[in-house]
C-alpha positions, 0 to 999 in steps of 0.5 A: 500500500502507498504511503501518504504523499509528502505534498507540501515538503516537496512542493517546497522544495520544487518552488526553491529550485523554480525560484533559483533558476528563475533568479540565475536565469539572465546571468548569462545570455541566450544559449545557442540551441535557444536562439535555433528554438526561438528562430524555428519557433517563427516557422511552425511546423509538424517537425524539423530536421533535427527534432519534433516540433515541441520545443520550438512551440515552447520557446514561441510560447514561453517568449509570448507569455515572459518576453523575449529575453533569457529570463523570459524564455527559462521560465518554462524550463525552471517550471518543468524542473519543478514538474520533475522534482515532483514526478521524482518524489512520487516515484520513490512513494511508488516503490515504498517510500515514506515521508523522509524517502520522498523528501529526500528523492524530491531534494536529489533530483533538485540537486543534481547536476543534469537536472539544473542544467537543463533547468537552466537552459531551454533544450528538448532534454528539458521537456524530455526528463519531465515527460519521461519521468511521468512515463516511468511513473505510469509504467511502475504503476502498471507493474505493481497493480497490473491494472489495465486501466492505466494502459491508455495514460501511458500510451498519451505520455508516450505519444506526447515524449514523442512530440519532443524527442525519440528518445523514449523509444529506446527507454521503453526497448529498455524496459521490454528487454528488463522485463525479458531478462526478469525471470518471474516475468518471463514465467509469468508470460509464458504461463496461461491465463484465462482471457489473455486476449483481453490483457493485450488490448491494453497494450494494443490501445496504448500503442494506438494513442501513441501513434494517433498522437504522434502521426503528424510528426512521423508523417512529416519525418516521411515526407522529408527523407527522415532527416533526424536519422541522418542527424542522428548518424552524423552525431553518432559518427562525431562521437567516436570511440573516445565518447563511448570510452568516455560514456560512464564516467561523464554520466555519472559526472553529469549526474553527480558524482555525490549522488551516486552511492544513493543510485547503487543503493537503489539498484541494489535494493530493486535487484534483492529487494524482495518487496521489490521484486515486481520493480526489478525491471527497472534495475535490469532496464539500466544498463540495458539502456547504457548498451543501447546508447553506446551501440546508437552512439548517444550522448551519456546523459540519454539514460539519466532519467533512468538513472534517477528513477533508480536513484528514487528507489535508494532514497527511502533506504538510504533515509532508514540507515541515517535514521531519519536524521537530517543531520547526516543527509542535509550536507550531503545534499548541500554538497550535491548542490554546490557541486552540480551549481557551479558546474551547470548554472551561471553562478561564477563571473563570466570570465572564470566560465573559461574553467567551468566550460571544461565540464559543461560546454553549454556554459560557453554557449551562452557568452558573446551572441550580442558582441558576436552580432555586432562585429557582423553589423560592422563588417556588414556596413563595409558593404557599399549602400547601393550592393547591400540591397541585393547583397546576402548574409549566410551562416555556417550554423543555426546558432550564428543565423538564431543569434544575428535573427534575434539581435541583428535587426537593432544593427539594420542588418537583413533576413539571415540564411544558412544550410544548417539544419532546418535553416536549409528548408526555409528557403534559399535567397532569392535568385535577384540578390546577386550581389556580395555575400557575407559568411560567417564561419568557422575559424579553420572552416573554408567549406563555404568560401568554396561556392562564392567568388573573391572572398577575403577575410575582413574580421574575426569574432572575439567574445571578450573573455578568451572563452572557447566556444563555436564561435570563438576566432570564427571569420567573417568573410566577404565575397564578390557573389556567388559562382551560380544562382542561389536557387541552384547552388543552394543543394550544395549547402545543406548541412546536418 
């Protein structure tokens, strides 16, 4: 039988972290993949060539509601942290936790430095934890009381995960495979039963709202070639050997290191935990998830939701041991804390962001857009009047053609264009802009400078601070004009 659900300590505790990363929201700037959004999020669409269409939704939302500013734009990604601080406790209460276990659950996904980065930041992980978070809810749910009844929520959260992210399927193969290699499910499987056709009409109908809610993203992936599968090879391939050998250890580092000991402890109580026992899938879905990424060549932190819905389980024992004693589980969590913060949140002057981006590159990310946009602006005006009119402005990327989209209009500067990502099915110039054409790219990049006529470089990007990022040291290259029509030579600068 559940315990009582601790609401008010871990609404408490949700509302804190909300409040943080609402207060160190600005501290920074926009974040590269956050100008992408807000840019995508002016062309709506069922899809896009690296992600569905929820996040981009989200950023024209929440910058419509907040403003369009840093602190505007994060309100949501602080309020879906809270969602998760939330989803976290009530799947500790799901395997047996009390009052102190959720407490102590909610104040570990608060904590960590996974979920404060991308509370912090606007990403389709943001929206992907809080959702995959819920599935994992429904699905434990449906473990412990093999109630049919909760077939079709779960077949909605996985049809809305889907509108963020895929990710979810490799999590649910995860969770299949767990139950495979489980052996009182597998004899329970194979075991006959009375009316076993009416137990697959629950999966069958979760499996149909998935589907139904999903169609218009899958339709749109069909229609366009499956690009986020051509994304996905490219980043897989980026990867390399040195990120799979890398994989653990930056997880568990993303995770917090702090918070590991209270992740074994869960494992090890969902493997022998006879209580338990009906949760062991979880355990077994892990590292079965850690394979499947490895093998798709993911990133490490594409299992932490598991990872923490593990780490739910260890709170209540981890709780019993320190004898319900807060003297003992406050500081490891202070330490947690301070830990994951100055990692992942804007806590240190922007300059000592040099250090930190060692651990968290996303810092880095987040400094220089508007100096960025102003060395552009003046290597823009260079152009004499009379060619401007019909002169072009191309990027290498989606975060220089997001970040000269929001903040180039100030400087006079026109409609920005790139081959990057979705940026390529917006359109190329028109076929009249004949004139020259500014390029931004990359500082030993040269594979744009091969389409155009006479370009020399006229001015190099500088944020200030000596922070490595993308854009730091990138060219600024002005060329006579292209070697053919826009509409012709455009093709040939598609980039995924």
């Amino acid at each position: 039988m559940l315990r009582p659900f601790a609401l008010q300590p871990v609404a408490l505790v949700a509302a804190v972290l909300a409040a943080v990363l609402v207060a160190l929201s600005g501290r920074y700037g926009f974040h590269r993949d956050e100008l992408y959004f807000l840019l995508a999020g002016r062309h709506p669409a069922w899809g896009y060539v690296d992600e569905p269409p929820l996040t981009p939704l989200l950023a024209r939302a929440g910058s419509a509601v907040f403003g369009a500013s840093p602190t505007g734009l994060r309100v949501v990604p602080a309020l879906l942290s809270a969602c998760s601080v939330v989803l976290t406790a009530l799947l500790a209460r799901e395997l047996g936790a009390g009052r102190g276990g959720q407490i102590f659950a909610a104040g570990c996904c608060a904590c960590s430095g996974y979920v404060l980065a991308i509370g912090h930041l606007l990403s389709t992980s943001t929206l992907d934890l809080t959702a995959e978070l819920g599935v994992l809810l429904l699905t434990l749910r449906l473990l412990r009381t093999r109630d049919g009844r909760w077939w079709p929520a779960l077949g909605v959260a996985v049809g809305v995960t889907l509108l963020n992210k895929q990710l979810v399927l490799s999590l649910l193969l995860a969770l299949l495979l767990g139950l495979l290699l489980d052996r009182p499910w597998r004899e329970l499987a194979r075991r006959p039963r009375p009316g076993s056709a009416r137990l697959l009409l629950g999966p069958l109908l979760a499996l149909f709202l998935a589907l139904l809610i999903t169609a218009p993203t899958l339709w749109w992936q069909a229609t366009h070639g499956w690009p986020e599968l051509k994304v996905a090879r490219v980043l897989s391939h980026i990867s390399g050997v040195s990120g799979r050998l890398l994989f653990l250890p930056l997880q568990l580092l993303q995770f917090s290191p702090v918070l590991v000991p209270v992740a074994i402890v869960g494992l090890r109580g969902l493997l022998r935990d006879d209580e338990l026992r009906w949760a062991r899938p979880l355990a077994l879905a892990y590292p079965v998830l850690c394979v499947l990424v490895l093998i798709g060549g993911g990133k490490p932190y594409y299992p932490l939701p598991l990872l923490l819905a593990v780490t739910a389980a260890g709170c209540e024992p981890v709780v019993r041991r320190a004898r319900r004693s807060w003297r003992t589980l406050t500081p490891l969590l202070l330490l947690a804390a301070a830990t994951s913060a100055l990692a992942a949140l804007p806590v240190l002057p922007v300059p000592a962001v040099a250090v930190t981006n060692a651990v968290d590159i996303d810092q880095g990310e987040q400094v220089g857009w508007p100096r960025f946009t102003r060395t552009i602006a003046t290597a823009w005006t260079a152009i004499p009047a009379a060619q401007r009119t019909h002169a072009v402005l191309l990027t290498s990327n989606y975060g220089e053609a997001g970040a000269l989209a929001r903040y180039g209009p100030a400087y006079g500067l026109p409609t920005v264009y790139s081959g990057h990502m979705s940026l390529y099915d917006w359109g190329p110039p028109p076929d009249s802009h004949d004139g020259p054409v500014l390029l931004v790219e990359q500082a030993n990049g040269h594979q744009l400078e091969q389409h155009f006529t006479n370009c020399r470089t006229v001015g190099r990007i500088d944020n200030g601070h000596g922070i490595s990022n993308e854009e730091q040291h990138a060219k600024v290259v002005l060329c006579d004009g292209a070697h053919q029509r826009w509409s012709a030579l455009w093709p040939s600068l598609r980039q995924y």
